[in-house]
SERO-4910 file (N, C-alpha, C, O; in steps of 0.05 Angstrom, whole numbers):
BEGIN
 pado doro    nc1    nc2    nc3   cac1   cac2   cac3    cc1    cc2    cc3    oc1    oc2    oc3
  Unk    A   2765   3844   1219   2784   3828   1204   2769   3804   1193   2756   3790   1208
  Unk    A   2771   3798   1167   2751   3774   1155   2777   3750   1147   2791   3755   1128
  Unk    A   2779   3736   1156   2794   3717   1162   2784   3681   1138   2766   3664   1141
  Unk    A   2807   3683   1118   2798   3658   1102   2821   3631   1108   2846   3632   1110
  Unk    A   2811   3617   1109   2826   3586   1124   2816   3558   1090   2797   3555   1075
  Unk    A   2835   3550   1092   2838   3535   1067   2846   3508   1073   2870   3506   1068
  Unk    A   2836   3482   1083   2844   3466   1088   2834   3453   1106   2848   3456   1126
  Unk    A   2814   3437   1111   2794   3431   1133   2797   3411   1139   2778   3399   1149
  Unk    A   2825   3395   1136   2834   3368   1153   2823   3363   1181   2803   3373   1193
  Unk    A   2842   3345   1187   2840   3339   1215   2847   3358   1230   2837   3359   1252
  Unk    A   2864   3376   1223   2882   3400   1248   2872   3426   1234   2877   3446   1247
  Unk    A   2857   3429   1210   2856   3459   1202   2823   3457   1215   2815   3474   1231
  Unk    A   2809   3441   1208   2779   3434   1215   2778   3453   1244   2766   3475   1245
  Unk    A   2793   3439   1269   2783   3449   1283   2809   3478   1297   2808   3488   1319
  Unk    A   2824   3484   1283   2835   3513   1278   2813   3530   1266   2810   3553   1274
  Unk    A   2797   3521   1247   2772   3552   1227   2758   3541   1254   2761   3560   1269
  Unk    A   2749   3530   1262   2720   3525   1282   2731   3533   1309   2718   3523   1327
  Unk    A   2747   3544   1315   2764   3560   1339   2761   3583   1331   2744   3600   1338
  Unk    A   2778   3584   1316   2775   3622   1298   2752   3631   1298   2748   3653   1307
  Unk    A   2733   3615   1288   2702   3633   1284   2682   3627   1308   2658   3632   1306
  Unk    A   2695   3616   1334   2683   3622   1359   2686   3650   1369   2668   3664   1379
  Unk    A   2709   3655   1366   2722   3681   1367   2709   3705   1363   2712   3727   1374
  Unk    A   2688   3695   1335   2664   3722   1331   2686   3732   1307   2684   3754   1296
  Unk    A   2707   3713   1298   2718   3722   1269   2692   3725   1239   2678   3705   1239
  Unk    A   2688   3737   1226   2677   3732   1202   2698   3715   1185   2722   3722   1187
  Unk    A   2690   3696   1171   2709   3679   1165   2697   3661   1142   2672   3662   1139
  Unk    A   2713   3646   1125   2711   3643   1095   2725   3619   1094   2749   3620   1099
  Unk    A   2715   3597   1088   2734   3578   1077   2726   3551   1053   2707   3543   1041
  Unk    A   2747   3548   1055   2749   3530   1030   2766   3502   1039   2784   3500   1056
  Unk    A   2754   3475   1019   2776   3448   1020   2768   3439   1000   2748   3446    988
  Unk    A   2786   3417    992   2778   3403    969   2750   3392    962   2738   3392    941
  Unk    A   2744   3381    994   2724   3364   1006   2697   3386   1015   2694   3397   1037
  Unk    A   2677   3389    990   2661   3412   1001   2656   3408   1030   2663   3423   1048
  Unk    A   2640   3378   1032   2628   3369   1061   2646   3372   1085   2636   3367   1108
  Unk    A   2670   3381   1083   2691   3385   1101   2679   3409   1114   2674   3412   1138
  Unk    A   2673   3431   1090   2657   3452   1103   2645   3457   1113   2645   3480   1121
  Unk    A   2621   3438   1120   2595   3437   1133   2589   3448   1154   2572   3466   1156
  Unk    A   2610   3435   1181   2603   3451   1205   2616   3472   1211   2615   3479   1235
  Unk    A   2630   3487   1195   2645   3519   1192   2613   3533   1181   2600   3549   1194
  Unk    A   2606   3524   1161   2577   3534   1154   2556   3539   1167   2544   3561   1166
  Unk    A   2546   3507   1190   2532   3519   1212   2544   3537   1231   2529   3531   1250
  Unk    A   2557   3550   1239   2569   3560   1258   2571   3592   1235   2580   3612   1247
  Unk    A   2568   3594   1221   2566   3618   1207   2590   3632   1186   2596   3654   1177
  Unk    A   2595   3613   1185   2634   3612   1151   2613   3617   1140   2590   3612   1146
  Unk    A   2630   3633   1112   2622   3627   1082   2637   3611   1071   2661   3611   1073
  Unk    A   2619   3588   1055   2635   3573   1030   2650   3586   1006   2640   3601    989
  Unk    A   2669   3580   1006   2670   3594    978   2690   3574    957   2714   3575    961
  Unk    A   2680   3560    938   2688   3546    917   2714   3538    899   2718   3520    883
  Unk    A   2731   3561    912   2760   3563    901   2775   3575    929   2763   3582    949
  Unk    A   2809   3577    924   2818   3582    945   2833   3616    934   2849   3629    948
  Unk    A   2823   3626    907   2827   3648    902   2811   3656    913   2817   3676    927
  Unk    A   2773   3642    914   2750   3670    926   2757   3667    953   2745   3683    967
  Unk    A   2769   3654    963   2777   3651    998   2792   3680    998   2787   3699   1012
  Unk    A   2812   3677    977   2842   3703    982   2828   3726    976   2833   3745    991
  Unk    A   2809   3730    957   2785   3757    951   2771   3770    970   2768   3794    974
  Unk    A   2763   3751    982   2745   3768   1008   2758   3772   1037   2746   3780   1057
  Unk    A   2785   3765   1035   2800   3762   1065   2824   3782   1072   2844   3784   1058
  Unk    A   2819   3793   1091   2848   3808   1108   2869   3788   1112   2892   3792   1103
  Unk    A   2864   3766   1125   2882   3740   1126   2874   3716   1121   2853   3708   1130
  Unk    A   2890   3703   1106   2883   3681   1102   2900   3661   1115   2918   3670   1128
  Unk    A   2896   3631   1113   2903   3618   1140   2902   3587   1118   2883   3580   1105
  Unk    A   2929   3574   1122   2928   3555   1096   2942   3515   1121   2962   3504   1132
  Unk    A   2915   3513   1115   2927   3482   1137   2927   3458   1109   2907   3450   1097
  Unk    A   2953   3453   1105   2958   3437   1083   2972   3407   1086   2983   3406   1108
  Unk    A   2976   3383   1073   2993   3368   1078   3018   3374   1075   3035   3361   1088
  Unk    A   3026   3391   1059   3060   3396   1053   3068   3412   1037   3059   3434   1039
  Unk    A   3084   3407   1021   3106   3439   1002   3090   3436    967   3088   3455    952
  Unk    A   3084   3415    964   3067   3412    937   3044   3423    939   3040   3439    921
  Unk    A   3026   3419    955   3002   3426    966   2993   3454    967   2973   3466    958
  Unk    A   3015   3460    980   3022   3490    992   3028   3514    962   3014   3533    955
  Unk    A   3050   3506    953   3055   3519    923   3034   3521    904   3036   3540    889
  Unk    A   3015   3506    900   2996   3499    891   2974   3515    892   2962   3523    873
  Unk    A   2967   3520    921   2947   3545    926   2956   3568    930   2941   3587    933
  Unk    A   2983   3568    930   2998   3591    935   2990   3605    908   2980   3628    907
  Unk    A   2994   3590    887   2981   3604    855   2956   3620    853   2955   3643    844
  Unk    A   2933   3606    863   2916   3624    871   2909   3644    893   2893   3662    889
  Unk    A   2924   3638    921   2925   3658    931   2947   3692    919   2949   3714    930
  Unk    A   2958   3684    898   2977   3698    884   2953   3719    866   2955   3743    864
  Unk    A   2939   3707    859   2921   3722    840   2903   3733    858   2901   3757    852
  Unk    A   2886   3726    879   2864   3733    893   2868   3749    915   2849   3758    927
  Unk    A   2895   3755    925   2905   3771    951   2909   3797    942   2925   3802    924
  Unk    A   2893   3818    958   2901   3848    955   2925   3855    972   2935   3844    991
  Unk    A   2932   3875    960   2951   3888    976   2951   3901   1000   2936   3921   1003
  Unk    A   2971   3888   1023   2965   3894   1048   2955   3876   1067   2954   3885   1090
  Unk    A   2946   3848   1061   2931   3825   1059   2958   3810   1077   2981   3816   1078
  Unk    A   2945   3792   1087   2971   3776   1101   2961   3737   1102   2940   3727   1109
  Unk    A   2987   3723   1093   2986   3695   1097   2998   3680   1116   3022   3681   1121
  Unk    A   2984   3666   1127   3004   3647   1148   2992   3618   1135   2968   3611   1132
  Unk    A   3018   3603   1130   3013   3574   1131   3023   3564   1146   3047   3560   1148
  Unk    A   2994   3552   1169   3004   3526   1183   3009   3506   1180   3005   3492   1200
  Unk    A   3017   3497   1161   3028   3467   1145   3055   3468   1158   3065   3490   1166
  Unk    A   3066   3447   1160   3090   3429   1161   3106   3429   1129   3101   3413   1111
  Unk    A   3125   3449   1128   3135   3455   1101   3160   3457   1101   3174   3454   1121
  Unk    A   3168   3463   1071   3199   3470   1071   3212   3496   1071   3208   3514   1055
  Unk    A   3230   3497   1095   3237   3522   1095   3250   3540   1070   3251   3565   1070
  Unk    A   3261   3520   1043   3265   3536   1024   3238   3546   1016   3235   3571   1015
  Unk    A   3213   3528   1010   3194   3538   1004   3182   3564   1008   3179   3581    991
  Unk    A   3173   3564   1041   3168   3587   1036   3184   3609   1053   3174   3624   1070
  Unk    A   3212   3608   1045   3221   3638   1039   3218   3644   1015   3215   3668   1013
  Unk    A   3216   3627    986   3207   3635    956   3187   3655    957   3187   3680    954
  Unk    A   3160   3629    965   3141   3643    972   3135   3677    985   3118   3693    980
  Unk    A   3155   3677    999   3155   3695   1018   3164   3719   1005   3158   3742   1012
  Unk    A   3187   3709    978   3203   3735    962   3172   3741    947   3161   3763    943
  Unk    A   3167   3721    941   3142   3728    915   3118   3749    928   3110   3771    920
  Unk    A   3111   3736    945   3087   3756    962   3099   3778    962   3091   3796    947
  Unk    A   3112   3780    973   3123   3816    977   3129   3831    963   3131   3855    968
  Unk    A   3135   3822    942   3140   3832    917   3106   3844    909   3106   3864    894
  Unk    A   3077   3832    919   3056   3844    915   3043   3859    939   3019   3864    941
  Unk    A   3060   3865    956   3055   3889    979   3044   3868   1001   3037   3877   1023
  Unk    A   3041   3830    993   3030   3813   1019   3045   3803   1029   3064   3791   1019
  Unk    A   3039   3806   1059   3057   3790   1077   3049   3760   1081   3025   3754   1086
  Unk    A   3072   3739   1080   3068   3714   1074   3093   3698   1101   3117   3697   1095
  Unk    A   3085   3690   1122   3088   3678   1149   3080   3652   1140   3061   3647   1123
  Unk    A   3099   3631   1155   3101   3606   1162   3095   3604   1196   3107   3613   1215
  Unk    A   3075   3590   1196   3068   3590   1216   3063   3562   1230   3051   3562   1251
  Unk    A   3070   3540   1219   3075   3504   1235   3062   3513   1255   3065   3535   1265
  Unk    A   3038   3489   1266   3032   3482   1288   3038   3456   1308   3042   3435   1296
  Unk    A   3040   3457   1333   3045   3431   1344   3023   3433   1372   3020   3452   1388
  Unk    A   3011   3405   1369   2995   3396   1391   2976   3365   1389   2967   3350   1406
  Unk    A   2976   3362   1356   2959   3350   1348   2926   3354   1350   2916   3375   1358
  Unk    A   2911   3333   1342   2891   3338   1327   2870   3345   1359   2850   3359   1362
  Unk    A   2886   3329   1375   2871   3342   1404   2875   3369   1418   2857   3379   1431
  Unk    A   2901   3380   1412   2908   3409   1409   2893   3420   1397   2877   3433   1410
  Unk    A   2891   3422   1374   2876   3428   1356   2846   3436   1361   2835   3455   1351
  Unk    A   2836   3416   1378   2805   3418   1383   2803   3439   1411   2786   3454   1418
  Unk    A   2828   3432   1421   2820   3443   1451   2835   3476   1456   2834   3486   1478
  Unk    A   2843   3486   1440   2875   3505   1427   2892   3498   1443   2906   3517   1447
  Unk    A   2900   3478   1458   2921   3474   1482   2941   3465   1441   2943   3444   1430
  Unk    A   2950   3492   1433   2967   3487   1409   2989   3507   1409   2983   3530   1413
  Unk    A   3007   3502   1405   3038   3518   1394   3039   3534   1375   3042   3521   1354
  Unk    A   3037   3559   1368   3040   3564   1330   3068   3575   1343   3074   3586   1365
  Unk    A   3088   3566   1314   3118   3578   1317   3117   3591   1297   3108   3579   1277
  Unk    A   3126   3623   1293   3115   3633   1265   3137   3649   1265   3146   3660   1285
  Unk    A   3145   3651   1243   3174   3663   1220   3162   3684   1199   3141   3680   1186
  Unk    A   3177   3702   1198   3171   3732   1182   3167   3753   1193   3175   3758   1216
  Unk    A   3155   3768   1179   3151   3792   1193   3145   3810   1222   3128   3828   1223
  Unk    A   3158   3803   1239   3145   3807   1267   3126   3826   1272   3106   3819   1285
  Unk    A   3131   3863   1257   3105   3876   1258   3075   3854   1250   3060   3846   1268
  Unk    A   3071   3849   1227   3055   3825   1221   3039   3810   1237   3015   3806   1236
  Unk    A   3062   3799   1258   3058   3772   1271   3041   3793   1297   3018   3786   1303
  Unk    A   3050   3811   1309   3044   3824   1324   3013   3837   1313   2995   3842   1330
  Unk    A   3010   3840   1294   2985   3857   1287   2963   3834   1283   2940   3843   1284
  Unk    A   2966   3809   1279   2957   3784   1275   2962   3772   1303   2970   3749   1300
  Unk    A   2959   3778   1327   2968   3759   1344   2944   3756   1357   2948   3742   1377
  Unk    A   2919   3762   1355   2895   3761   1374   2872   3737   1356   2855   3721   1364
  Unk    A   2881   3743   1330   2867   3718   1312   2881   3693   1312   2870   3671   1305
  Unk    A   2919   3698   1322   2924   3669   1320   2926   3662   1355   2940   3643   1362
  Unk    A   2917   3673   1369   2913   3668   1402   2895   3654   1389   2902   3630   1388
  Unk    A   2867   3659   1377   2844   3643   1373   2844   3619   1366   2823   3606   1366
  Unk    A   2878   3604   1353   2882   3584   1338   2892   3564   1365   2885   3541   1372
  Unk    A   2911   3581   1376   2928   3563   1387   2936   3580   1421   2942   3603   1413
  Unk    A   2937   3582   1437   2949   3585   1463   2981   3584   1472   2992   3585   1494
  Unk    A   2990   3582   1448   3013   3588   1448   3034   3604   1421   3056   3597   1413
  Unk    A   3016   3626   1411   3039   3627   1387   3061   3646   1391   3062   3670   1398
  Unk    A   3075   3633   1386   3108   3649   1397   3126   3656   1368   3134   3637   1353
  Unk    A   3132   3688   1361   3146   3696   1342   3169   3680   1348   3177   3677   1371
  Unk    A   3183   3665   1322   3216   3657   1327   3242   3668   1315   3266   3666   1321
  Unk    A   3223   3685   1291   3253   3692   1278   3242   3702   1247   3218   3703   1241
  Unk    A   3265   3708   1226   3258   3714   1198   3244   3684   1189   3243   3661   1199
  Unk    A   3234   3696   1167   3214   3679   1150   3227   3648   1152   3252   3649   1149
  Unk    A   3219   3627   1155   3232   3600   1154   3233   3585   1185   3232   3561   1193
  Unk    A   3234   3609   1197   3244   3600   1225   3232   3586   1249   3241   3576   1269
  Unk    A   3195   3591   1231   3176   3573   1244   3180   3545   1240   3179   3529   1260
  Unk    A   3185   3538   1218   3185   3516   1203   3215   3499   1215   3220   3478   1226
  Unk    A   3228   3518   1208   3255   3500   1219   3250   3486   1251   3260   3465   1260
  Unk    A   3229   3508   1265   3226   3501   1296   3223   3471   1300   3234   3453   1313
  Unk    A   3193   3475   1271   3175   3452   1277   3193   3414   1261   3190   3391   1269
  Unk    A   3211   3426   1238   3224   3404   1239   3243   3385   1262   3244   3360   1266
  Unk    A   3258   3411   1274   3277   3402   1291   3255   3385   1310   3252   3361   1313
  Unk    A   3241   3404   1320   3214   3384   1339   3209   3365   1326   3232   3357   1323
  Unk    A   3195   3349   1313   3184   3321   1297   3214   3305   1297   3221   3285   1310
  Unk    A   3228   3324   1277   3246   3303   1282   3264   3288   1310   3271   3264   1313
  Unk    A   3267   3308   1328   3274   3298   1353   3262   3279   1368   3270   3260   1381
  Unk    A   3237   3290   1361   3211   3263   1377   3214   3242   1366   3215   3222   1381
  Unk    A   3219   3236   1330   3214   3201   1329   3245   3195   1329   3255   3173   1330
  Unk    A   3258   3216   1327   3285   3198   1342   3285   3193   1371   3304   3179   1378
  Unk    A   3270   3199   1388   3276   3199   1419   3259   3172   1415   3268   3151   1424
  Unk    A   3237   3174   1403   3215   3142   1398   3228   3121   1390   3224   3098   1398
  Unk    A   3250   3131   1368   3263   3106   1363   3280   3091   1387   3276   3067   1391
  Unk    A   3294   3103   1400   3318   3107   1416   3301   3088   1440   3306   3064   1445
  Unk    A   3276   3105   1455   3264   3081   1472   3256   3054   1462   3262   3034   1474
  Unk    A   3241   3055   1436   3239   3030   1424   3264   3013   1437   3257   2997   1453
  Unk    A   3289   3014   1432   3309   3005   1430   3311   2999   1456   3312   2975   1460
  Unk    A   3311   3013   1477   3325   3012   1507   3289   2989   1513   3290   2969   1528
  Unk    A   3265   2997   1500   3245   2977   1522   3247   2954   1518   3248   2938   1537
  Unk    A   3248   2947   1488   3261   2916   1479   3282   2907   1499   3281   2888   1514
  Unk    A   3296   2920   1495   3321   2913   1514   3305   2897   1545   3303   2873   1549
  Unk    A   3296   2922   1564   3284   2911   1580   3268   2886   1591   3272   2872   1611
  Unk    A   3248   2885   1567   3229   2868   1563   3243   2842   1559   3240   2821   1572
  Unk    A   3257   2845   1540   3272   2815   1539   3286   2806   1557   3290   2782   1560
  Unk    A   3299   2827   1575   3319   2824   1600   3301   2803   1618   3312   2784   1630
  Unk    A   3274   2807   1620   3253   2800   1635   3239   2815   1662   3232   2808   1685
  Unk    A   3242   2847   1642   3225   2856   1657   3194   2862   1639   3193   2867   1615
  Unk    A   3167   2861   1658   3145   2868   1657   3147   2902   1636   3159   2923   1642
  Unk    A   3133   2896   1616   3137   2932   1606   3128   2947   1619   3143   2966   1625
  Unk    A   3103   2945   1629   3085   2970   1644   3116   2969   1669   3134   2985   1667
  Unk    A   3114   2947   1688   3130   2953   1707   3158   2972   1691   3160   2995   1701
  Unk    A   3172   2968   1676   3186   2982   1667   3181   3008   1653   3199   3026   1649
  Unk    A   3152   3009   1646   3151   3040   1640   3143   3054   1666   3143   3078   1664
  Unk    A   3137   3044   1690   3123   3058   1712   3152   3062   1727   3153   3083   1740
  Unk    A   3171   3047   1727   3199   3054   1739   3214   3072   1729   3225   3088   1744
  Unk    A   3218   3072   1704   3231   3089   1683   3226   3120   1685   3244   3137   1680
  Unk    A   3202   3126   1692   3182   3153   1681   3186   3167   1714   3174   3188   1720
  Unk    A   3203   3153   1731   3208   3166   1756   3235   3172   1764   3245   3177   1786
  Unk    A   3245   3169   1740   3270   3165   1736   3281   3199   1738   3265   3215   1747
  Unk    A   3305   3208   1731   3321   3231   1733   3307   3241   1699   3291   3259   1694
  Unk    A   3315   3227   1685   3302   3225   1654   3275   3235   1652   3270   3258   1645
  Unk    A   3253   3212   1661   3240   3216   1659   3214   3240   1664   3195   3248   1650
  Unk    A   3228   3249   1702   3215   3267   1709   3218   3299   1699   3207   3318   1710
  Unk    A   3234   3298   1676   3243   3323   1665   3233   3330   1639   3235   3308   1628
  Unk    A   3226   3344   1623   3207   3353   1603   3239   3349   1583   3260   3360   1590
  Unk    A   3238   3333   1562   3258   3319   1542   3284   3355   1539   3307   3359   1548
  Unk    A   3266   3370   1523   3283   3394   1513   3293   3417   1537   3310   3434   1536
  Unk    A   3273   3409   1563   3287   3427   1590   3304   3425   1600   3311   3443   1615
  Unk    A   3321   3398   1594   3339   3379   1601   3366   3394   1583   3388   3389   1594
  Unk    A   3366   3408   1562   3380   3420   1541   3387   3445   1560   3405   3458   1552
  Unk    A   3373   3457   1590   3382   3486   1594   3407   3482   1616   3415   3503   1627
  Unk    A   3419   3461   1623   3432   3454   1646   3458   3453   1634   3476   3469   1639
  Unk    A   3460   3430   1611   3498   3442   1599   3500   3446   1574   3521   3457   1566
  Unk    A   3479   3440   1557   3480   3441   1522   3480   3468   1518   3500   3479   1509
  Unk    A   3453   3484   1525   3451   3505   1509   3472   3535   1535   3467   3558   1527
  Unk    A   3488   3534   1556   3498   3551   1562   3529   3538   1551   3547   3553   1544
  Unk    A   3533   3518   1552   3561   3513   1544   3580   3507   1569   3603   3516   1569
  Unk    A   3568   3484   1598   3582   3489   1613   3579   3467   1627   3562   3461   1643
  Unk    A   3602   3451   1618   3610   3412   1623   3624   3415   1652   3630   3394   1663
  Unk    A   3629   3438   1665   3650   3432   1684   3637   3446   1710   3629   3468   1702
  Unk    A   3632   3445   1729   3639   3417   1743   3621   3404   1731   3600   3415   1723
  Unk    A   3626   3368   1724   3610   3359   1726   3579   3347   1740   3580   3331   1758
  Unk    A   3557   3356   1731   3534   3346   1746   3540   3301   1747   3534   3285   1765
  Unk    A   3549   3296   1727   3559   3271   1717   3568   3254   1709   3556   3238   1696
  Unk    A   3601   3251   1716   3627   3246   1695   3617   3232   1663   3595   3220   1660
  Unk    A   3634   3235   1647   3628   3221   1621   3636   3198   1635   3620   3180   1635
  Unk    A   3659   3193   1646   3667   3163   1643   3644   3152   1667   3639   3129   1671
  Unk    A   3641   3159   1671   3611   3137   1692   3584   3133   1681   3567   3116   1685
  Unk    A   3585   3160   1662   3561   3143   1645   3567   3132   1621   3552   3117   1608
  Unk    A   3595   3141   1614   3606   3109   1585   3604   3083   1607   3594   3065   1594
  Unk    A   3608   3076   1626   3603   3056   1636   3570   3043   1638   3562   3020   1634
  Unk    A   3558   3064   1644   3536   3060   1645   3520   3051   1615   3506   3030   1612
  Unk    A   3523   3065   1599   3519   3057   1559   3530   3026   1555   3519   3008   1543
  Unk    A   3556   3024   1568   3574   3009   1559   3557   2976   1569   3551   2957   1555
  Unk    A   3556   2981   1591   3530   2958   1614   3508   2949   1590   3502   2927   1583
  Unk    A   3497   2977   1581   3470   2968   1573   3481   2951   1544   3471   2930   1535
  Unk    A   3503   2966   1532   3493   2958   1506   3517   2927   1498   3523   2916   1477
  Unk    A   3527   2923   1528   3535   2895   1537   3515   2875   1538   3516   2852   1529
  Unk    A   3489   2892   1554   3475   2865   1549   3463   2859   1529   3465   2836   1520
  Unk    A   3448   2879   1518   3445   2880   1493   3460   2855   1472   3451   2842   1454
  Unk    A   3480   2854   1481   3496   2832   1455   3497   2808   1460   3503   2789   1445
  Unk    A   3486   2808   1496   3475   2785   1499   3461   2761   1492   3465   2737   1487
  Unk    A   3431   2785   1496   3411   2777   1495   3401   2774   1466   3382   2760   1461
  Unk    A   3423   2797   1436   3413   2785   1415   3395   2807   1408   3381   2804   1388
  Unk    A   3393   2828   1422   3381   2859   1414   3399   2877   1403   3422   2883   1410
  Unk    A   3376   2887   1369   3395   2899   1368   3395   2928   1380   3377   2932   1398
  Unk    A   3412   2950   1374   3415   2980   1388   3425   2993   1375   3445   3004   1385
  Unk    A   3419   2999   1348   3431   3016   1331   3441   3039   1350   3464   3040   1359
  Unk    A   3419   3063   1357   3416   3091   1365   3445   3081   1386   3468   3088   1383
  Unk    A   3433   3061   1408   3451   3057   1434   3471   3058   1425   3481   3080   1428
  Unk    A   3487   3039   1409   3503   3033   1398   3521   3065   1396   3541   3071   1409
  Unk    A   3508   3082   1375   3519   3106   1360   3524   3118   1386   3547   3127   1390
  Unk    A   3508   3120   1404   3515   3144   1424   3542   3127   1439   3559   3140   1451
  Unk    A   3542   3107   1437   3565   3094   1466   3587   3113   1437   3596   3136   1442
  Unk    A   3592   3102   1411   3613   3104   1400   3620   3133   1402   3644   3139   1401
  Unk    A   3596   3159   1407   3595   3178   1408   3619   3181   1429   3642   3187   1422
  Unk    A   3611   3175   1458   3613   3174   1479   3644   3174   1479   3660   3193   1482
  Unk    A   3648   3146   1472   3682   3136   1469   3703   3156   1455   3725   3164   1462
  Unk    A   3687   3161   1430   3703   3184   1417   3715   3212   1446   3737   3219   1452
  Unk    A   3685   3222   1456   3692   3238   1480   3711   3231   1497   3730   3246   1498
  Unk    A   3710   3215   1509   3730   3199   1534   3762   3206   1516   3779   3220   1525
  Unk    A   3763   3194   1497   3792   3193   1478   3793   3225   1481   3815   3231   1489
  Unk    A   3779   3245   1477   3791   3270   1474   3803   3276   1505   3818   3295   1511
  Unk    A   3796   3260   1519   3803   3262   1553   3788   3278   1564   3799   3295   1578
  Unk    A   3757   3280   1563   3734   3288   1570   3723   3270   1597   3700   3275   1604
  Unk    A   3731   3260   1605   3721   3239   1620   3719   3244   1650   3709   3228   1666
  Unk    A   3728   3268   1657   3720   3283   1682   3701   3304   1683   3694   3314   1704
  Unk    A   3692   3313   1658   3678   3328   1647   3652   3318   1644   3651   3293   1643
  Unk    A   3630   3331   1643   3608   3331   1642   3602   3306   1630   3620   3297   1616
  Unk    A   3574   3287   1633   3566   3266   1605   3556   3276   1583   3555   3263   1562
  Unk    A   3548   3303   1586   3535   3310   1563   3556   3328   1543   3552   3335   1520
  Unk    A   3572   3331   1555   3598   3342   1534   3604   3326   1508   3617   3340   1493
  Unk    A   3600   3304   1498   3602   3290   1483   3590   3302   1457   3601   3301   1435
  Unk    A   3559   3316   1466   3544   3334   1447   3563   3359   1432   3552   3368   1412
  Unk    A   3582   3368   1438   3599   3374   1427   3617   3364   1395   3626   3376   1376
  Unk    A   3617   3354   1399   3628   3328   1374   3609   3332   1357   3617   3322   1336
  Unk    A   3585   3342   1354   3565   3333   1332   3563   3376   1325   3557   3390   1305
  Unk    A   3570   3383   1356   3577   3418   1342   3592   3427   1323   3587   3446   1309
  Unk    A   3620   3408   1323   3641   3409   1312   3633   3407   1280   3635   3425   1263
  Unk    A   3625   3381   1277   3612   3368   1247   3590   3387   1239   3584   3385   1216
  Unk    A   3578   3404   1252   3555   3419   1242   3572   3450   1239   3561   3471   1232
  Unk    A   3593   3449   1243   3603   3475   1248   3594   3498   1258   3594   3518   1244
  Unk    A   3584   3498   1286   3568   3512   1300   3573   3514   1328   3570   3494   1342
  Unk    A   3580   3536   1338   3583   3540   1364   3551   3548   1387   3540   3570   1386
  Unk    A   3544   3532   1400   3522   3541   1423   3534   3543   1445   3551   3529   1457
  Unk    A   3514   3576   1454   3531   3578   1478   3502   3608   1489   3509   3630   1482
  Unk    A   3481   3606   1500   3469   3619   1510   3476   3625   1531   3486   3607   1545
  Unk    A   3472   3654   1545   3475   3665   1558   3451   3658   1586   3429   3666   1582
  Unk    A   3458   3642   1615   3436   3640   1633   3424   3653   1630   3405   3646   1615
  Unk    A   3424   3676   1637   3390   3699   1640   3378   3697   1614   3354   3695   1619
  Unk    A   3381   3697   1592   3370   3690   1576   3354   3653   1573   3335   3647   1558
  Unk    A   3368   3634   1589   3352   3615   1586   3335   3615   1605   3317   3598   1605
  Unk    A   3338   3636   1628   3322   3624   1643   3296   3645   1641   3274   3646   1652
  Unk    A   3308   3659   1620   3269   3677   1612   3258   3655   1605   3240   3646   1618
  Unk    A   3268   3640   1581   3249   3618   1564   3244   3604   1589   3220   3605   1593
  Unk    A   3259   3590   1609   3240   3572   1634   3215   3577   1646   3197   3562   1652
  Unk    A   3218   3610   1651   3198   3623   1668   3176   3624   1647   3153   3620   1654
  Unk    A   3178   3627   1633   3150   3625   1614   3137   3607   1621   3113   3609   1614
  Unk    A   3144   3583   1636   3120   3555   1639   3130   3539   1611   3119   3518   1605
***
């Protein structure tokens, strides 16, 4: 399999220089010839355009900044891809994007996968990396030993888009959870506690000792507030405390803020013997969406590690 990679950033750089440890034959291209360099010692071919990348390749492999970027070489990979040929972009994109993309390729016999990565640029070097990849599952399956070579984790999620959607909901969750501590350490700090002391107390906490989204398999994702592990009304008291002092001290708490009002809304429905996290409900309603997984099914995804 001759394998072409288009994009020699920070995160694609050391994705092609993984791949072609592998003993891939491999082809790439960036804006930045010199980007190419050490793909070159290590035994890549250069090649000048990102059509002669799509010419000489079984798969090609596209690490981009975004949906402009992406459409862009998509043009020449449109002209330079034989039939039977397969694309995965690991870019951070839009899921309208490439399902387009995705109608258009197929329409020339190529299969065209979204494939988002997460680990960062240290992931990246070490493959301790995520690929979440959307489309064709035969595909993904017949492609799964070249993208082992990328990443140590690539997990099929669904039709075309579905990588992408993974990797939004992820980013976006993280700098809202960033924002949200921002908010609660200020708080702290001004209260007059020491930060480190407060991040070394915090991180031993019930919260903290739990991996953010594992925390989602206990009442969110089966659908099951009752018995409570933690009344709402004892932790609206608890929100209510913090974001008391808060008005104290003259901090502000947007996020805090939203979740107590969240909260209150719950209690008024007479939730308040019910779970604390039942409140997450309210935002099901507005999204018009029912979750409700079945245990044995969450607890495959646990056992995975």
């Amino acid at each position: 399999m001759k394998v072409g990679f288009i994009g020699l950033g920070t995160m694609g750089a050391s994705m092609a220089l993984n791949v072609r440890a592998k003993g891939y034959e491999m082809v790439v291209n960036d804006l930045r010839r010199e980007a190419g360099v050490p793909h070159v010692k290590v035994g890549a071919t250069w090649a000048d355009s990102a059509r002669k990348v799509a010419e000489g390749s079984d798969v090609v492999f596209t690490s981009l900044p975004g949906p402009k970027e992406v459409q862009a070489v998509a043009e020449e990979l449109a002209a330079g891809m034989r039939k039977g040929a397969a694309w995965f972009d690991l870019s951070t994109n839009s899921p309208t994007v490439v399902r387009r993309l995705c109608e258009r390729f197929a329409a020339k016999g190529i299969a065209m996968l979204d494939a988002p990565v997460s680990g960062g640029p240290a992931g990246a070097k070490s493959r301790k990396l995520a690929l979440w990849v959307g489309g064709d599952q035969a595909v993904f399956d017949r492609h799964k030993p070249v993208l082992d070579a990328i990443g140590d984790e690539p997990l099929y999620i669904g039709p075309i888009g579905a990588g992408t959607i993974a990797k939004l909901v992820h980013n976006c969750a993280g700098y809202a959870i960033q924002a949200a501590l921002a908010e609660v350490f200020t708080l702290g700090v001004k209260a007059g506690i020491d930060p480190l002391a407060l991040w070394a107390a915090v991180r031993q906490g019930a919260v903290g000792r739990k991996r953010a989204f594992d925390r989602l398999s206990e009442q969110f994702l089966p659908a099951k507030f009752d018995p409570p592990a933690f009344a709402l009304r004892l932790a609206h008291k608890d929100v209510t405390l913090a974001t008391d002092l808060a008005r104290e001290l003259g901090v502000t708490m947007r996020i805090a803020n939203l979740t107590h009002a969240e909260m209150t809304d719950a209690l008024n429905r007479g939730w308040g013997e019910r779970d604390s996290r039942i409140f997450m409900l309210l935002q099901e309603e507005r999204a018009g969406v029912a979750i409700k997984v079945p245990p044995e099914r969450i607890r495959e995804v646990l056992d995975r590690g």
